[in-house]
C-alpha positions as CSV (number, residue, x, y, z in Angstrom):
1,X,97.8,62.1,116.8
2,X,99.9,63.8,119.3
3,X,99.7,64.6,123.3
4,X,99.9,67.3,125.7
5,X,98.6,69.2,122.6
6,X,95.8,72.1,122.2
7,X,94.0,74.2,119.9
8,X,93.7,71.8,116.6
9,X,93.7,73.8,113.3
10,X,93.5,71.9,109.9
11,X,95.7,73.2,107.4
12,X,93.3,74.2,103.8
13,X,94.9,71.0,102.1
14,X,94.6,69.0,104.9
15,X,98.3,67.8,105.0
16,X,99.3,69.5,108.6
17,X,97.4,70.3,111.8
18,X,98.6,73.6,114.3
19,X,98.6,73.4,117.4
20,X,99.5,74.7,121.1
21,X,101.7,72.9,123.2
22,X,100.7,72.2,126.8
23,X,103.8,70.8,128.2
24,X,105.9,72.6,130.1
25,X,109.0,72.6,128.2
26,X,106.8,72.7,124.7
27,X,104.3,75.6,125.3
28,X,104.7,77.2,121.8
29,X,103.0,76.3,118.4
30,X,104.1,73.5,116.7
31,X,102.7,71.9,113.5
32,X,102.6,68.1,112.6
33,X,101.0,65.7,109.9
34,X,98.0,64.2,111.1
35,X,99.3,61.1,111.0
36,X,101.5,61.9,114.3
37,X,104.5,62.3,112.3
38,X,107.1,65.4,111.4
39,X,106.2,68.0,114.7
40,X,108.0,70.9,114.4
41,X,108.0,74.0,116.5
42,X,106.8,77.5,114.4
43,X,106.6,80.3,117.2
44,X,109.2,81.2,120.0
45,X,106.9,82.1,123.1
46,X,104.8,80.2,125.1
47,X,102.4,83.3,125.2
48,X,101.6,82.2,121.4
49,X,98.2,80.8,120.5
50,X,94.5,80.3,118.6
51,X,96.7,78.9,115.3
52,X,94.6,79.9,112.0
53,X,96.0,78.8,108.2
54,X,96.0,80.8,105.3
55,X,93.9,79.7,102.4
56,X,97.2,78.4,100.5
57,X,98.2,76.5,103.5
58,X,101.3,78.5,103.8
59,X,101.1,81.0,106.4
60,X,99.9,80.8,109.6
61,X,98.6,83.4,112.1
62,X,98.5,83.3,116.1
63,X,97.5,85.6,118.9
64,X,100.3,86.2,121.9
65,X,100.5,88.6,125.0
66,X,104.5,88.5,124.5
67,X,104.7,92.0,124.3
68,X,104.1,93.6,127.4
69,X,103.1,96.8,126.0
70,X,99.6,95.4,124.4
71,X,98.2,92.4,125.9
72,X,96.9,90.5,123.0
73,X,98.3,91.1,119.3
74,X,98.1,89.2,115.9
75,X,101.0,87.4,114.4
76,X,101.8,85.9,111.1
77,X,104.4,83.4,110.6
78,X,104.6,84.0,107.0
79,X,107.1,80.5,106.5
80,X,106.1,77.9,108.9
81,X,108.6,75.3,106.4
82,X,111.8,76.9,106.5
83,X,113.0,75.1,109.1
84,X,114.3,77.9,110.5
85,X,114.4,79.6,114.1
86,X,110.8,80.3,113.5
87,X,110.4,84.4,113.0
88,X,106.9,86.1,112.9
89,X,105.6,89.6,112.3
90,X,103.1,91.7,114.3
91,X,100.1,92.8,111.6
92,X,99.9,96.5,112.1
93,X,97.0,99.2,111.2
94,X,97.4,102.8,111.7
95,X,99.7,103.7,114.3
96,X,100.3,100.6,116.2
97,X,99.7,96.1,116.1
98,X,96.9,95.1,116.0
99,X,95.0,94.1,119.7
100,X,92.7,91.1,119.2
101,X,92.3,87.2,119.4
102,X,90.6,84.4,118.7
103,X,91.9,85.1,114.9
104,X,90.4,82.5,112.1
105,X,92.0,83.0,108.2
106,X,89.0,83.8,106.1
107,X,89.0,81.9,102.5
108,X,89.5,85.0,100.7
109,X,92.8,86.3,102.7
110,X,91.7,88.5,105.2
111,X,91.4,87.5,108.7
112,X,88.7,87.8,111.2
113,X,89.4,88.5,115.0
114,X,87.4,89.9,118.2
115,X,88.8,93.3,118.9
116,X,88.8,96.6,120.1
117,X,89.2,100.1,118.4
118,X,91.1,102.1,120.6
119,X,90.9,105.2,118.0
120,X,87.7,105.8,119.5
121,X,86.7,107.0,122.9
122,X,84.6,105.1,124.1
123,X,86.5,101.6,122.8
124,X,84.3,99.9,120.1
125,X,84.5,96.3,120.1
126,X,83.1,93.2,118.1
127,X,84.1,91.8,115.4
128,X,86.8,93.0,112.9
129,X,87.9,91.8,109.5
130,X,92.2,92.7,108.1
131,X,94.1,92.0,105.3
132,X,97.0,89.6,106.5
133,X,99.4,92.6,105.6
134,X,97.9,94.8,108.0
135,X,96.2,98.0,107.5
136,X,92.9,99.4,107.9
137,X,90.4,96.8,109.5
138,X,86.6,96.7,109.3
139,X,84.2,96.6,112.0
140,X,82.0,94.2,111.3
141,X,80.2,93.6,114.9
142,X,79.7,96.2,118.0
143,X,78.8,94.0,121.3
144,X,82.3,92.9,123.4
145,X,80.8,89.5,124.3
146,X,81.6,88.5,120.3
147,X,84.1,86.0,120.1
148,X,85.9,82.7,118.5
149,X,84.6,83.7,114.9
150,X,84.8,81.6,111.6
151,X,84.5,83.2,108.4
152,X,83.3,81.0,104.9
153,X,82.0,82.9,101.6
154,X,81.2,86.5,103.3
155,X,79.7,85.0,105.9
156,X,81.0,85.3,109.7
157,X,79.5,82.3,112.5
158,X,80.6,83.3,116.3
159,X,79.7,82.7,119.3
160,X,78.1,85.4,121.8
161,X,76.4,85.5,125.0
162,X,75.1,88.9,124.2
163,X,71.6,87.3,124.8
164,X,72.1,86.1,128.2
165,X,73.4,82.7,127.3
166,X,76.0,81.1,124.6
167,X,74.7,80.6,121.5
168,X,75.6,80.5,117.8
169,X,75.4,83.6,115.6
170,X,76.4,84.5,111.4
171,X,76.1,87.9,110.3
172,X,77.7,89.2,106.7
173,X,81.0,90.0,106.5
174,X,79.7,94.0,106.9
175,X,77.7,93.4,109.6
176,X,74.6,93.1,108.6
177,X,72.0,90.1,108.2
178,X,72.6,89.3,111.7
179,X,70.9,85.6,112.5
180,X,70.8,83.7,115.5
181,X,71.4,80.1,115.1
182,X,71.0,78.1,118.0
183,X,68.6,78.6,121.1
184,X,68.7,76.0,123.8
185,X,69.8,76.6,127.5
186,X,73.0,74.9,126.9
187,X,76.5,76.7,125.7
188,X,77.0,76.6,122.0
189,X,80.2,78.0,120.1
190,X,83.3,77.2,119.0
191,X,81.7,77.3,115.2
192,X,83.6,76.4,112.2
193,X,82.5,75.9,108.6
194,X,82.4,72.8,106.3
195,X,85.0,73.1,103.7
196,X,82.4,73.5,100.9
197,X,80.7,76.4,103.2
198,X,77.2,75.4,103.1
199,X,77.0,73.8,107.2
């Protein structure tokens, strides 16, 4: 499809992959047709990556340490086809953005992300679920070692080595039900869901 590429993400309708450049002079997000054809550049700083699609396939959001006040934050580029100098905005709960990554569009709108809560003393962090317009987010797990999550259907897979070793995990969207999947001495993760939701 393309090279010096990164960091696949389907769009819903299946008509455009993002992804993050690895070339020198192309380090930002880019989207193209998975046919090779029509790449075109959506975010401004290399810093930008992990692309996730909104349900509609119109909206994409990104994690970036481009501001040096917060090391990683959640973007949306709300209008990936404008053709436009591409612009995005920082989603934003209480009194600052949002700090997370790994960020994956969940099929009804709000996005899931490993986090911290920095309200708290000591830091709580997990998992965390937002509506794409900001505001308050959820917890959903507590254990730091949480990460690259997939949401389908009120349903959250991840990957955590919080049992010594990386396996597969789902847990409901409110944190309970927890289940591990997988149990070998090899590294499992990177889980995604089939479109239908049921593997």
């Amino acid at each position: 499809v393309v090279v010096n590429m990164a960091q696949p993400a389907f769009s819903p309708d299946g008509k455009w992959l993002a992804v993050k450049g690895l070339r020198s002079d192309m380090q930002n997000l880019y989207m193209i047709r998975p046919d090779g054809s029509e790449l075109r550049r959506i975010s401004e700083n290399m810093e930008d990556k992990l692309p996730s699609w909104s349900p509609d396939s119109g909206r994409i959001v990104y994690a970036s340490t481009k501001s040096k006040g917060h090391p990683k934050e959640l973007y949306v580029n709300d209008s990936p086809f404008e053709g436009r100098k591409p612009e995005s905005r920082v989603i934003v709960s209480g009194p600052g953005p949002v700090q997370g990554e790994y960020p994956m569009w969940m099929p009804d709108g709000r996005i899931v992300y490993q986090g911290c809560d920095y309200t708290v003393e000591p830091h709580k962090c997990g998992l965390f679920t937002i509506s794409a317009g900001g505001g308050p987010f959820t917890r959903v797990t507590l254990d730091i070692r949480d990460t690259a999550p997939a949401g389908y259907g009120g349903r959250i897979a991840f990957m955590s080595d919080r049992d010594g070793n990386w396996e597969i995990y789902v847990t409901r969207d409110d944190g309970t039900g927890l289940k591990r999947l997988t149990n070998n001495a090899s590294d499992d993760g990177l889980p995604t869901w089939s479109p239908d939701g049921k593997t």
